[in-house]
N, C-alpha and C positions, 0 to 999 in steps of 0.2 A: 922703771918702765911703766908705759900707761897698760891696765886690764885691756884686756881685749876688748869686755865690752863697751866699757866709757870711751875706748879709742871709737868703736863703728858709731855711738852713739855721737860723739864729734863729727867723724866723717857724712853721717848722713845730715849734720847741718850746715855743714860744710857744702854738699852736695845742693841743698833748699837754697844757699847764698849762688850756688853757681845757677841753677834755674832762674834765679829771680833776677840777675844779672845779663842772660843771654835769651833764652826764650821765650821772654816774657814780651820779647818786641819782636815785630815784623821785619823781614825782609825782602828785596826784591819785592816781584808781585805775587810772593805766598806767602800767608801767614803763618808763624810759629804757635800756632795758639792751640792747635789739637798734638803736635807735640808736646808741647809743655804739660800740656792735662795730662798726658799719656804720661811722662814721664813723672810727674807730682805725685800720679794714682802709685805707679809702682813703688816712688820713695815714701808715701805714709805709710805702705804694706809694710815694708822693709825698718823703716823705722817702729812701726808697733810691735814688731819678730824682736828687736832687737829687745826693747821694754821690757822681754819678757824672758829672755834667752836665759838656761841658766849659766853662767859662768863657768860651770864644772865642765859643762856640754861643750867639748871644744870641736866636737866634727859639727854640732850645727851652728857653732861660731864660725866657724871655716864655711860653710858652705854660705851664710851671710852674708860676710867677709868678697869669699866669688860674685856673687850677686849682687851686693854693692857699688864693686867694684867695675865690675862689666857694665852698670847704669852710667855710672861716673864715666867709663869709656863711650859708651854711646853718645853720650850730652857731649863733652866736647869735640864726638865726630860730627855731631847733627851743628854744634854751633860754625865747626868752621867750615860746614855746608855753606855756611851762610854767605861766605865773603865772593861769590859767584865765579863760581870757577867753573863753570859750567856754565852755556848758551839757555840763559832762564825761560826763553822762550818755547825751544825744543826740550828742557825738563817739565815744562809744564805739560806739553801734551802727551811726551811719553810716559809721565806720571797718571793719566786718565786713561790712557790703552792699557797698561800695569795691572788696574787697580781692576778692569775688568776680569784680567786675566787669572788675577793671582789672589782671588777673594776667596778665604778659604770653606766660604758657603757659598754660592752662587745668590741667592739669596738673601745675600746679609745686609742690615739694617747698614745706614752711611755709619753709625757712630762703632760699628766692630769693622769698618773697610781697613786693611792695612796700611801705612802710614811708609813713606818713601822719600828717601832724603840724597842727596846727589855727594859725592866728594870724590877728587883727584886723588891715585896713587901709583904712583911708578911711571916705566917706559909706555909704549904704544903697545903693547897687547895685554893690559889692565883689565879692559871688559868684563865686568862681572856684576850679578848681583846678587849679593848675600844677607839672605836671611837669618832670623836667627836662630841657633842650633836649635830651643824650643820654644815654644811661647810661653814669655813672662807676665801673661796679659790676655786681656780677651783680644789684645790687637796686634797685631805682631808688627814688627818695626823690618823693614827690608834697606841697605843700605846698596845705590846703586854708582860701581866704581868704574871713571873713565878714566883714561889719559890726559894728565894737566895739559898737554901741547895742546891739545886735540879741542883747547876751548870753544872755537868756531867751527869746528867742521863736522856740520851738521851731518852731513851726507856720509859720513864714516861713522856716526852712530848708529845706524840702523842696523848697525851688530851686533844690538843690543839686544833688540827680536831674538836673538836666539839663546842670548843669558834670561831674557823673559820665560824664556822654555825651558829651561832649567828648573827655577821656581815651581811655573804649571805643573811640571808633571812630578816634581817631589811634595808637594804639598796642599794643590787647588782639587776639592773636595771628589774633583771627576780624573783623579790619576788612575783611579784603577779601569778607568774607560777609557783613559789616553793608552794605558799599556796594553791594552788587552785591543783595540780596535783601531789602533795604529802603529805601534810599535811594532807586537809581535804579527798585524800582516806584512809591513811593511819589511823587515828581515825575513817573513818565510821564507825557507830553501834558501838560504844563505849560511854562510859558515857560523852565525848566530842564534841556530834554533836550538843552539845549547853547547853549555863551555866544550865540551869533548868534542863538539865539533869545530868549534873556533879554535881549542889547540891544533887539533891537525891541522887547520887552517894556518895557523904560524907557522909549524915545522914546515910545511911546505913552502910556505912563501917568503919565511923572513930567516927560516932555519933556527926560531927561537921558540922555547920551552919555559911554558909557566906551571904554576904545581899549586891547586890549594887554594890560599885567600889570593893569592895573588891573580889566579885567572879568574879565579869570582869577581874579583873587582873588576877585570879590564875587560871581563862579558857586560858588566853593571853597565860600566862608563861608556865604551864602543855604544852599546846600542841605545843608551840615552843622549850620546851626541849626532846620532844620526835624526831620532826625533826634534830636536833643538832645532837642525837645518832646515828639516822642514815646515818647523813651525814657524821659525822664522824668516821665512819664503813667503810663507802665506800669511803673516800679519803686516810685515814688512812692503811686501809687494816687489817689481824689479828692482828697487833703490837697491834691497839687501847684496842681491848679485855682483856688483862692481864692488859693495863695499868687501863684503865677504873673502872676494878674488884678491884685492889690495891686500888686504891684511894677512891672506894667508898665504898669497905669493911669495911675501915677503918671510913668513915664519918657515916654510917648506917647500923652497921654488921645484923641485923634483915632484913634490907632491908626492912621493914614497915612504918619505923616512918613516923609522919603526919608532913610539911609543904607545908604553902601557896604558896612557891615557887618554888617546883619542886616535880613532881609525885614520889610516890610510888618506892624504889628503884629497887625492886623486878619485879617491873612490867616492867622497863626499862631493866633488865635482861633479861628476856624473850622475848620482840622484838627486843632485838639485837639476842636473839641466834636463833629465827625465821629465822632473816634475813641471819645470819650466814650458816644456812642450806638451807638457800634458795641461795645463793651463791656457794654452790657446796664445798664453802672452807675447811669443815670437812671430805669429799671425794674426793677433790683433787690428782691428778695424785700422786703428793710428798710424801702423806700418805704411798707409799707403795713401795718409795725408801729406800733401806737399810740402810740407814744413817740419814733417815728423821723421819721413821717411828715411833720410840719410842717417841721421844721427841715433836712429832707433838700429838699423841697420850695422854701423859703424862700433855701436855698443854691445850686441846679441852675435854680431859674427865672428870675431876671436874668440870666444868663450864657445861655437858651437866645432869652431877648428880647433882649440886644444881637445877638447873634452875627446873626439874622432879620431887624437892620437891617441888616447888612455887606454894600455894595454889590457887584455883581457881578463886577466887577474886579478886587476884590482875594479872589473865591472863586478862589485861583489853583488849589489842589489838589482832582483828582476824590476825589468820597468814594470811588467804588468802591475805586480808587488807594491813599486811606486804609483800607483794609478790607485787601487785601489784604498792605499792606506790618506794619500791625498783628498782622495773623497772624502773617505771618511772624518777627516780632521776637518774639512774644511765645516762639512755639517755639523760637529760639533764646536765649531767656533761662531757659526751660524746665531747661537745661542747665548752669544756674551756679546752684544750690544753689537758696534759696529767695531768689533775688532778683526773681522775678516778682510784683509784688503779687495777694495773694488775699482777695476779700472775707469781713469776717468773719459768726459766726452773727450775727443779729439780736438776738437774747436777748444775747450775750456784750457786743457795742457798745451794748446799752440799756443795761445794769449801768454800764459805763463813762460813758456821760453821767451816768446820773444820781446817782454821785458827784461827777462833777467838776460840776453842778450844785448839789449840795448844798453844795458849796466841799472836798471832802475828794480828796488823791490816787486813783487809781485802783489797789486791790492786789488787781490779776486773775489775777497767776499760779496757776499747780492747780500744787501740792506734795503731796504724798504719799507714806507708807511702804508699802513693800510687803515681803514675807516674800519671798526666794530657794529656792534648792531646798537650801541648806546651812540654812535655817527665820534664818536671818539677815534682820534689815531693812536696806533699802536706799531711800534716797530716789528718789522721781523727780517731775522739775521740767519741768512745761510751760508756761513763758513766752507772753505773747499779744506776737504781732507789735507792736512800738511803733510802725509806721502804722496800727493799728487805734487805739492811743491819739490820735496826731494827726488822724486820722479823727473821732472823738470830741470833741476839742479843738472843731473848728471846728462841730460842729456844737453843742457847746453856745451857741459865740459866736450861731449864731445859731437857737437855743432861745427861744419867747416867754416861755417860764418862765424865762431866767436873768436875776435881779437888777441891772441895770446897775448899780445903785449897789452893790454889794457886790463884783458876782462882773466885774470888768475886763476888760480883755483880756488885763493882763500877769498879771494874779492865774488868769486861765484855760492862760494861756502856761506859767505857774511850776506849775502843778496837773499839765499834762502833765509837765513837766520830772522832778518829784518821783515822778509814778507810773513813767516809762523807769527812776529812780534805785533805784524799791523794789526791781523787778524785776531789776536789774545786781545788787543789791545778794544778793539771793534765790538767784539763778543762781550766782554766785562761792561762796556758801554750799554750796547744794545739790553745788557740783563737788567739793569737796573730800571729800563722801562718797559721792561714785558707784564711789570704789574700796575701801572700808569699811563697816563696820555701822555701822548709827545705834546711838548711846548709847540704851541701855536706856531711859531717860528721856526719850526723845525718844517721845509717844504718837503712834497713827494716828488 
C-alpha cells in the first residue's frame, strides 16, 4: 500500500493538475481567476504541511488528508459551477448584494471580500447558502445552492434574501448587533424571550416536549428564521413576498405544521405582512398609478385576506415588536452600500411592465455622454436596481392585461432574465470608458 504521506503528496498534485485544468479559464461573464488564486494559495499551504508531516503523526496525517480532501471537493463544486446552470445574469448581481452583506469586516479590502460560486442540488426547496464550516483562508468560500428546474426563474430566487440572512447573521462582523438590535426586540414578549418559555409554548400549542439540546436548538433556529424573513423582506423588496408565499404554500399549505426546525409557517406570514404595512409598501405612491394599480392590488390582496384568517396563536409576534426591530435593521443595512431595498418611481416601473407585457426585454438603463472639463466625452451609466425589474416581473404575472396564452410565466421569467442580462451587459461596456473618451462616433 502506498504511505500515507507519498499518497497526499500525489493527491495534492493531482489536485495542481485539476486547478490548471478547470480554473484557470473563464467562464460565462466571471472570471475563475480569483478562485483559482484562492484555491492554489490554499493547496501550496497544504502541500508544504504535507513536506513536512511526520509520518509517525497519523492524527495530523488525517486531519491533512480532511483538508485536502474537502479543497478537492470544493474545485470540483466551483468547476461545475461553471457549465451555467444558473441565470448568469441574476448570479451576477446577487453575487454583489452578497458580498456587501456577508463581508466578514465591513471594511475589508476587495482582495479578503468572500468569493461565491452558484451550483444545482436537489428538488425545488434547495435554497441555501453554505458557507464554510471555518475559514481555510483569509477568504472564505460561500457556495450558493438553487434548484436545477428553477434555471430561469428569476423571480423565485429572491428566496435567496433570506438564505443571505442566514450567513449575515452567523458570521458578518455586526451579528452581535443583528442579535441584539433586531432579533431579540423583534421576539420580545413572545414565547422566544427564552427556551422555558418557548417550551410552554409547545405544550400548549402543538402538545409537544422538548428537553436539553434539543430545545436549545429549536429556540436557536425559530428565532434565527424569523430574522432571515425579515431581512429578506427588506433587501429583497415586494419580489420576496409572492416568492416566499409560492414556495412555502407549497411545503405547508396549512401553514401549521409542527417542526423542530423552523417556526410555525403561519406565523411567519403575518410578520412579514406586519412589516409589510409597516413599510408603507401596500400604500405606496404606485398603488394609484393607472397602470399599477390593479396588479399591485391583485398581488397585496390575497396575502392581506389569508394572513386576517391566521388564528390568534400562531399571531406569535407583536407588530409594534415588528416595527421597531424593522427600523432598526433597516438602519443598519443603511450602512452596506445599496443593499436596503428602495422603492422605485412609478413612471420608471410602468415603463418596465409594459414592455415585459408587450413580451419584449426591459432596457431601462439611462446611458449618456457628457463633455468633461478637458471638452472630452465621457459616458455615464445609470443601471435601474434588478429588484425593480423582478418587482415588475411579478406584477406583470399578475396584470389583467397579460396574455396567458402568450406571455407564460417562464416567458415572463426569461423577459426578466434578459432585461438583468441587457443591463450587465451595458454596465461592463460603459466601465471600460469611464477612464477614456468616448470615440468621436459615439453621438449624445
Amino acid at each position: 500500500m502506498l504511505k500515507p504521506r507519498m499518497f497526499l503528496k500525489e493527491e495534492c498534485l493531482n489536485i495542481k493538475r485539476l486547478l490548471d485544468d478547470t480554473l484557470r479559464h473563464a467562464y460565462g461573464s466571471a472570471k475563475s481567476e480569483e478562485f483559482y488564486k484562492e484555491c492554489r494559495a490554499r493547496l501550496n499551504s497544504l502541500s508544504a504541511q504535507v513536506q513536512v508531516v511526520d509520518e509517525a503523526n497519523l492524527a495530523e496525517i488525517h486531519t491533512l488528508a480532511s483538508q485536502i480532501n474537502l479543497l478537492s471537493d470544493t474545485i470540483t463544486k466551483i468547476e461545475r459551477s461553471h457549465i451555467g446552470e444558473l441565470s448568469w445574469p441574476f448570479a451576477l448581481v446577487i453575487k454583489e448584494m452578497a458580498l456587501a452583506v456577508c463581508r466578514e469586516n465591513v471594511k475589508a479590502a476587495h482582495e479578503l471580500d468572500p468569493l461565491f460560486f452558484f451550483s444545482a442540488n436537489g428538488g425545488m426547496f434547495v435554497y441555501a447558502v453554505f458557507p464554510e464550516t471555518k475559514a481555510l483562508s483569509r477568504r472564505r468560500i460561500f457556495n450558493v445552492v438553487f434548484p436545477r428546474s428553477f434555471k430561469y426563474q428569476v423571480l423565485l430566487h429572491t428566496i435567496l434574501g433570506h438564505e443571505i440572512g442566514h450567513v449575515a447573521y452567523a458570521y458578518h462582523e455586526l451579528k452581535h448587533e443583528l442579535e441584539a438590535k433586531v432579533t431579540t426586540v423583534l421576539l420580545h414578549g413572545s414565547p422566544f424571550t427564552s427556551p422555558s418559555d418557548l417550551q410552554a409554548w409547545l405544550v400548549k400549542t402543538y402538545k409537544q416536549t422538548l428537553n436539553g439540546p434539543a430545545l436549545a436548538d429549536a429556540f436557536a433556529r425559530w428565532r434565527q428564521e424569523y430574522f432571515c424573513d425579515l431581512f429578506g423582506l427588506l433587501i429583497m423588496g415586494p419580489s420576496f413576498l409572492p416568492a416566499y408565499r409560492s414556495l412555502f404554500h407549497l411545503l405547508d399549505h396549512r401553514g401549521s405544521r409542527w417542526s423542530a426546525t423552523h417556526p410555525p409557517t403561519m406565523s411567519r406570514y403575518s410578520m412579514l405582512q406586519d412589516a409589510l404595512t409597516i413599510l408603507d409598501w401596500e400604500r405606496w405612491e404606485g398603488v394609484s398609478h393607472q397602470n399599477l394599480q390593479q396588479p399591485l392590488n391583485s398581488m397585496y390582496e390575497p396575502m392581506r385576506q389569508h394572513v386576517s384568517a391566521i388564528p390568534p396563536e400562531m399571531r406569535i409576534l407583536d407588530p409594534n415588536q415588528v416595527k421597531l426591530a424593522t427600523t432598526a435593521l433597516q438602519d443598519i443595512l443603511r450602512r452596506m452600500g445599496t443593499t436596503l431595498y428602495a422603492h422605485p418611481n412609478p413612471d420608471e416601473l410602468n415603463g418596465i411592465v409594459t414592455a415585459l407585457l408587450n413580451g419584449t426585454p426591459a432596457i431601462c438603463t439611462k446611458i449618456e455622454a457628457r463633455r468633461g472639463k478637458s471638452k472630452k466625452r465621457y459616458l455615464i451609466n445609470e443601471p435601474i436596481d434588478f429588484r425593480h425589474i423582478l418587482f415588475a416581473g411579478w406584477l406583470a404575472i399578475y396584470h389583467d392585461a397579460r396574455d396567458k396564452d402568450d406571455l407564460s410565466l417562464f416567458k415572463i421569467n426569461r423577459l426578466c432574465d434578459r432585461s438583468i442580462l441587457h443591463q450587465d451587459a451595458i454596465s461592463t461596456w460603459s466601465e471600460h470608458f469611464e477612464r477614456e473618451p468616448v470615440s468621436s462616433n459615439v453621438s449624445n
